[in-house]
C-alpha positions as CSV (number, residue, x, y, z in Angstrom):
1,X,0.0,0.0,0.0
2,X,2.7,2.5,1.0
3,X,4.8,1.8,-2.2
4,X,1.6,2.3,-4.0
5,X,0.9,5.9,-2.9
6,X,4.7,6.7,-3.0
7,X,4.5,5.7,-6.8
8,X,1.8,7.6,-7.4
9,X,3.2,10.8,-5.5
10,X,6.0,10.6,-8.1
11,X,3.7,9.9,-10.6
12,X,1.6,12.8,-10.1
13,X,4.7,15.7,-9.7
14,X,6.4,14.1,-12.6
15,X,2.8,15.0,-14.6
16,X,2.6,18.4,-12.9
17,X,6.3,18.7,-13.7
18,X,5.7,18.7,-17.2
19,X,2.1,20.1,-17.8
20,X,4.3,23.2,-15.6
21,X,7.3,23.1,-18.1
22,X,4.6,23.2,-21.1
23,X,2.6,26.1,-19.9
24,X,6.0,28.4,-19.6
25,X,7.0,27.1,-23.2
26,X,3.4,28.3,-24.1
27,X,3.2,31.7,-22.4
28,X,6.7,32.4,-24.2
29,X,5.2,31.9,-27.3
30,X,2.3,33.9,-26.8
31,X,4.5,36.9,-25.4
32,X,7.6,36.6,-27.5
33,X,9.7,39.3,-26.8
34,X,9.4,42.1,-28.8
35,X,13.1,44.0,-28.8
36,X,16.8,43.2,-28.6
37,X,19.1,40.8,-26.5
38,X,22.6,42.1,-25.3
39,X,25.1,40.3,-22.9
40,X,27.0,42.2,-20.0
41,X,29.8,39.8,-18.2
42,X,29.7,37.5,-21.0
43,X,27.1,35.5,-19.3
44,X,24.3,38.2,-18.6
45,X,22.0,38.6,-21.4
46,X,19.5,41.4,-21.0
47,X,16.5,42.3,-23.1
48,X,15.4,45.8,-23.8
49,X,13.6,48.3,-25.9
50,X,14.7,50.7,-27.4
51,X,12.9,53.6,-29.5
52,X,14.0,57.0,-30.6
53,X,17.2,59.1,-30.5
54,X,18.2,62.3,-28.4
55,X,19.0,62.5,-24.8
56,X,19.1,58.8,-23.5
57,X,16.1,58.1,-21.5
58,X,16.4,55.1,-19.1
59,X,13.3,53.2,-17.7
60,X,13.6,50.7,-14.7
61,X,10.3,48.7,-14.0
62,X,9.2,47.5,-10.6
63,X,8.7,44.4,-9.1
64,X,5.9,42.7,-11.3
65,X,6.1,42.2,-14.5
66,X,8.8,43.6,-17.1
67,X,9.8,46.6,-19.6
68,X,6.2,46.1,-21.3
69,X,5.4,48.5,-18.1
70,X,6.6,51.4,-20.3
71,X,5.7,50.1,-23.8
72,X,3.7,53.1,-24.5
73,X,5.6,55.4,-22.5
74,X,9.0,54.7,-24.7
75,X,7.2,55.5,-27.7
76,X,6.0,58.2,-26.2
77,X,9.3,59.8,-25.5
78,X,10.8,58.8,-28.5
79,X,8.1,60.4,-30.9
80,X,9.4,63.7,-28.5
81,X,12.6,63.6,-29.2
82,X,14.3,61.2,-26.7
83,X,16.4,58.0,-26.9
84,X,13.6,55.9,-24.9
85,X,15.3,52.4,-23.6
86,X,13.6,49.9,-21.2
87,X,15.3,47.1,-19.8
88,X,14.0,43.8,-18.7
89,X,15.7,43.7,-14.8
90,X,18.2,40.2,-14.3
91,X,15.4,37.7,-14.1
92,X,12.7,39.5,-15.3
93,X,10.9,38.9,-18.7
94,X,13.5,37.9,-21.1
95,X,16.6,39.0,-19.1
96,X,19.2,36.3,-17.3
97,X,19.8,36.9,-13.9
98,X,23.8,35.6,-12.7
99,X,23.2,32.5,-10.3
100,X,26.4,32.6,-8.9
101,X,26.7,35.7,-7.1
102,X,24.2,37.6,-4.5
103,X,21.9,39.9,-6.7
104,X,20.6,42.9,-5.3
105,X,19.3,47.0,-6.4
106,X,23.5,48.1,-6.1
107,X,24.6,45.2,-8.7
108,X,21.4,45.2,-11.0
109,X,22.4,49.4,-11.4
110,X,26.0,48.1,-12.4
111,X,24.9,45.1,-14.7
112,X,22.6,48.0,-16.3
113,X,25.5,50.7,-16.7
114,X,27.5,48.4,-18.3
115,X,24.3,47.0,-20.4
116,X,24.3,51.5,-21.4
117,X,28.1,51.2,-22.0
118,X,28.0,47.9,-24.2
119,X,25.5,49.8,-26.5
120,X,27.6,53.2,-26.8
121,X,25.6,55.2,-24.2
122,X,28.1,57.5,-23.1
123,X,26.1,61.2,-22.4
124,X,24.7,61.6,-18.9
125,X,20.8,59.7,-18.7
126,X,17.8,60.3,-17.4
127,X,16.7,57.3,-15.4
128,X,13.0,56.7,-14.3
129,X,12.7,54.3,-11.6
130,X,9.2,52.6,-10.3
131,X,8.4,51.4,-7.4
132,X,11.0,48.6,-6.0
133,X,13.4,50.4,-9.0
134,X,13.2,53.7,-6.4
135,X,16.4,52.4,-4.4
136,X,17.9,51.1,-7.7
137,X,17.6,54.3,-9.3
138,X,18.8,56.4,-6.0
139,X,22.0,53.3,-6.1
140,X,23.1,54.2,-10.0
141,X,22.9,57.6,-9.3
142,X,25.4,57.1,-6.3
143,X,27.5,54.9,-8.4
144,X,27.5,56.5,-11.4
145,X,27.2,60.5,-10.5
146,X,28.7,61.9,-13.1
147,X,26.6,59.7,-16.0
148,X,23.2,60.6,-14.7
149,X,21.5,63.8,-15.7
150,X,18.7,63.6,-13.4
151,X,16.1,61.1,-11.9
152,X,12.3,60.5,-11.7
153,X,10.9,57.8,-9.0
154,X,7.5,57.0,-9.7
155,X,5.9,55.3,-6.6
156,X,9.5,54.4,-5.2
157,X,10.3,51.7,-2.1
158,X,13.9,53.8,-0.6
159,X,13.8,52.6,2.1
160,X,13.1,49.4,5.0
161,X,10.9,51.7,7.0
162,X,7.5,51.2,5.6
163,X,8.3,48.7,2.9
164,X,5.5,45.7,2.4
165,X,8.1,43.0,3.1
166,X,10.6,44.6,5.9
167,X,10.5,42.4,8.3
168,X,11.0,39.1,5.4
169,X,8.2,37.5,3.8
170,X,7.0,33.9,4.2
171,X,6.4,33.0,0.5
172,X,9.4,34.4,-1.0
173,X,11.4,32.3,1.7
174,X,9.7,29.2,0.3
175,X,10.6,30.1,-3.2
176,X,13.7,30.6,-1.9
177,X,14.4,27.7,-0.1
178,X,16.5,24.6,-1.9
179,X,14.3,21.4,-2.6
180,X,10.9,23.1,-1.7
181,X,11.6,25.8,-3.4
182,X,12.2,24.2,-6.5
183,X,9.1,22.1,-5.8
184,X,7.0,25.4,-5.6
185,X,8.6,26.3,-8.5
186,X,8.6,23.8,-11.1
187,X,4.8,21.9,-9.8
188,X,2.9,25.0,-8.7
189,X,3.0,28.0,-10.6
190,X,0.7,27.1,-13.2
191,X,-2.4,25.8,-11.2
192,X,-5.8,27.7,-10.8
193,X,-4.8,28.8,-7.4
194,X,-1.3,30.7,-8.7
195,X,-3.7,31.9,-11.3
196,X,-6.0,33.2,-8.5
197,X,-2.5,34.6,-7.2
198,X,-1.5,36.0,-10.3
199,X,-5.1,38.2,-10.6
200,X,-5.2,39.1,-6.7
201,X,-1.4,40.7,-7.0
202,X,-2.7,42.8,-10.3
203,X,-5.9,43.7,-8.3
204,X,-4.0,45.1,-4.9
205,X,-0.9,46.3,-7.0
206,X,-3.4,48.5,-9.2
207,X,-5.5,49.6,-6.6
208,X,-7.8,51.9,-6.2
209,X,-7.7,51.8,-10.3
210,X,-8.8,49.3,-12.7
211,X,-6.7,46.3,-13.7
212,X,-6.1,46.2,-17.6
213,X,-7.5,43.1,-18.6
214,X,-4.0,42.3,-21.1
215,X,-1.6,42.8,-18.1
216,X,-3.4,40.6,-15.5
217,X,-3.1,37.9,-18.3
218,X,0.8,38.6,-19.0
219,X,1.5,39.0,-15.7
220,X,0.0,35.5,-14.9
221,X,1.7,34.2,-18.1
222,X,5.2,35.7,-18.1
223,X,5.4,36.9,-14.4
224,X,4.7,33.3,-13.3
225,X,7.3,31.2,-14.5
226,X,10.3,29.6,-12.4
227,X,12.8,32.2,-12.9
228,X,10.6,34.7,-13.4
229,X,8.8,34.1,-9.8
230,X,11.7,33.4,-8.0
231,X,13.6,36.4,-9.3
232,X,10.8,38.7,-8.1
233,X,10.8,36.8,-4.6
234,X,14.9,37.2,-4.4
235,X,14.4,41.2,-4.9
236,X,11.8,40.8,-2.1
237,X,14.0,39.6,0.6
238,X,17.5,41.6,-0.2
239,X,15.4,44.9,-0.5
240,X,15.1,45.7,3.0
241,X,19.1,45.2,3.9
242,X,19.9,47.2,0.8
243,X,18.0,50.6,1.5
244,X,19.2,50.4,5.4
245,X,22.6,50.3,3.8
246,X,21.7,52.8,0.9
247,X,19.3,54.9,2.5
248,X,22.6,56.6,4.6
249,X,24.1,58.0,0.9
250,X,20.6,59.5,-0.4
251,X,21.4,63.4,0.1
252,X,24.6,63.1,-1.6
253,X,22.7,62.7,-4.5
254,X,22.9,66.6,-6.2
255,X,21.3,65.9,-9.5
256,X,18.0,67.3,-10.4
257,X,15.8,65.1,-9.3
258,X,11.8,63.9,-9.1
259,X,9.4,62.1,-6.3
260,X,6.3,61.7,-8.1
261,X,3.6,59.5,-5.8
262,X,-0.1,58.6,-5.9
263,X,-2.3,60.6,-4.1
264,X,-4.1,57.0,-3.9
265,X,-0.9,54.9,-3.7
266,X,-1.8,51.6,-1.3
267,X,1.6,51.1,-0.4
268,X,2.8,53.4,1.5
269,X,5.1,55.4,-0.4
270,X,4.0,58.7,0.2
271,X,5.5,58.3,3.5
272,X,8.6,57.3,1.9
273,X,8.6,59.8,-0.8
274,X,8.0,62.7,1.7
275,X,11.2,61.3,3.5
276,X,13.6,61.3,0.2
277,X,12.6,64.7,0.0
278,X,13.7,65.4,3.3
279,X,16.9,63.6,2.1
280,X,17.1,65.3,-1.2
281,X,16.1,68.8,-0.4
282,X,16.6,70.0,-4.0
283,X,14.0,67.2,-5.0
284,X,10.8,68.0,-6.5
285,X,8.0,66.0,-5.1
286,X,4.8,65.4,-7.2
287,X,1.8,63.9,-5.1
288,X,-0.5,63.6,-8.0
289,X,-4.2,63.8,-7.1
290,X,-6.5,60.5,-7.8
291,X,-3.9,58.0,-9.1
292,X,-2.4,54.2,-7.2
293,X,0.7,52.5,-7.6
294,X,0.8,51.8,-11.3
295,X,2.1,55.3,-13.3
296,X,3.5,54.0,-15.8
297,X,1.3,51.3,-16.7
298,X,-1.6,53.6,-16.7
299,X,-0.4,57.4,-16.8
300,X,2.7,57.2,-19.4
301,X,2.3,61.0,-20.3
302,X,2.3,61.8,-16.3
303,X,5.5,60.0,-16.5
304,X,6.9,62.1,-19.7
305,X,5.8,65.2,-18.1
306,X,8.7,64.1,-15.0
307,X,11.0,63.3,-17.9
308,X,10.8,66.6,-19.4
309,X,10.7,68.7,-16.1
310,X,14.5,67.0,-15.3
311,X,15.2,68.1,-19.3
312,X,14.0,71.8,-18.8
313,X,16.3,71.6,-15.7
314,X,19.1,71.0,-17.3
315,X,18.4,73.1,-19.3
316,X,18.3,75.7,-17.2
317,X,21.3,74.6,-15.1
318,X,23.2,75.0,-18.7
């Protein structure tokens, strides 16, 4: 009897196993990627978009989905005279994420500075930054002061304080875990109840707006595969060690910079953007009335009006 249930234990993850591996294979081919690879490292390869030409324009996406968060904001900017350029983070979407090394928001900025430098970016950017991107942003523009020509952090996580996961996070230790979180990984992710998952996370992460139909799909598609999922659950758990580490070097940051927030944001953030401009004195912070978490899903030209505010600065500045 117990060999019996034993076999069919192994019977029934070896089915899920591959009915999992089929529905990635599947979601790929439904949401191919749509722009280029490049590698960084030699082992790195990174998917981006890219649109336009002028001042280089950099977008970092949060901690959901992928660059198709500012699909319609690069064309956007590059119809107005910028060199738009969106980047899949390490893991995320279509971009690799090094398993050999601890990844965090201070080594995702350098893998993306040397992604800029690999395809001849070489004048100062502008680099937008949402949500979990805020501390990334605030880290390349500590490590790379003299390339950046301002920043814009749309709904940004700077700091442990406040942040939904600061004191860990259950699930992403799972995911996390050797053995079980492979398990989780490779048998789970494409049941109804991740599914259910998938929708809920849209549903709080848009909140108090309206989910676009298309992006709860992709994000169930693309956002839950293995190294998609477990990416997202790594950048949970290093996030709050980071900004207690970072959040100490903020106001030596000089260039022009931007806090725009929701007025309806569920997170928390306007506590946290209210204390980067405490941080960043010179900062301009933009609570913008009746708008969540997702700006650049939902408000593109909100975030191209931030853009060219930092471009009229330095303009000024000049």
């Amino acid at each position: 009897m117990a060999v019996s249930i034993i076999l069919m234990v192994i019977v029934g993850n070896g089915l899920l196993f591959i009915y999992n591996q089929w529905q990635f294979k599947k979601a790929e081919k439904l949401y191919e990627p749509v722009g280029k690879f490049i590698t960084v490292d030699d082992d790195i390869k990174l998917h981006y978009i890219s649109e336009g030409t002028g001042q280089p324009v950099v977008f970092l996406h949060g901690g959901i989905l992928s660059s198709s968060d500012y699909k319609e904001t690069v064309q956007m900017a590059a119809q107005q005279g910028y060199h738009a350029i969106a980047f899949d983070r390490p893991g995320y979407g279509y971009s690799e994420r090094p398993k050999k090394r601890k990844i965090t928001p201070i080594t995702q900025a350098s893998i993306i500075h040397k992604a800029l430098k690999e395809l001849g970016i070489n004048e100062p950017i502008i680099l937008v930054g949402h949500s979990w991107s805020g501390t990334m942003t605030l880290s390349y523009a500590l490590q790379f002061p003299k390339e950046v020509a301002g920043i814009v952090i749309l709904a940004g996580a700077m700091y442990k304080e406040g942040y939904a996961a600061e004191n860990g996070d259950l699930l992403s230790k799972f995911v996390t875990t050797p053995f079980l979180g492979s398990m989780i990984l490779n048998l789970l992710l494409k049941t109804p109840l991740a599914k259910s998952m998938a929708f809920s996370m849209a549903k709080q992460t848009f909140a108090p707006e309206q989910v676009p139909e298309k992006y709860a799909k992709e994000l169930y598609a693309i956002g839950f595969r293995s190294s998609h999922f477990r990416a997202n659950r790594e950048d949970v758990l290093v996030f709050p060690e980071t900004s207690k580490i970072l959040c100490e070097e903020y106001k030596k940051i000089t260039v022009p910079t931007v806090i725009a927030v929701g007025e309806n944001d569920p997170f928390g953030v306007i506590d946290q953007a209210r204390r980067l401009k405490e941080d960043i004195p010179h900062a301009t912070l933009n609570i913008i009335p009746d708008i969540g978490h997702m700006i650049p899903e939902l408000h593109p030209e909100m975030v191209l009006e931030n853009v060219k505010f930092i471009s009229k600065k330095n303009t000024s500045i000049v």
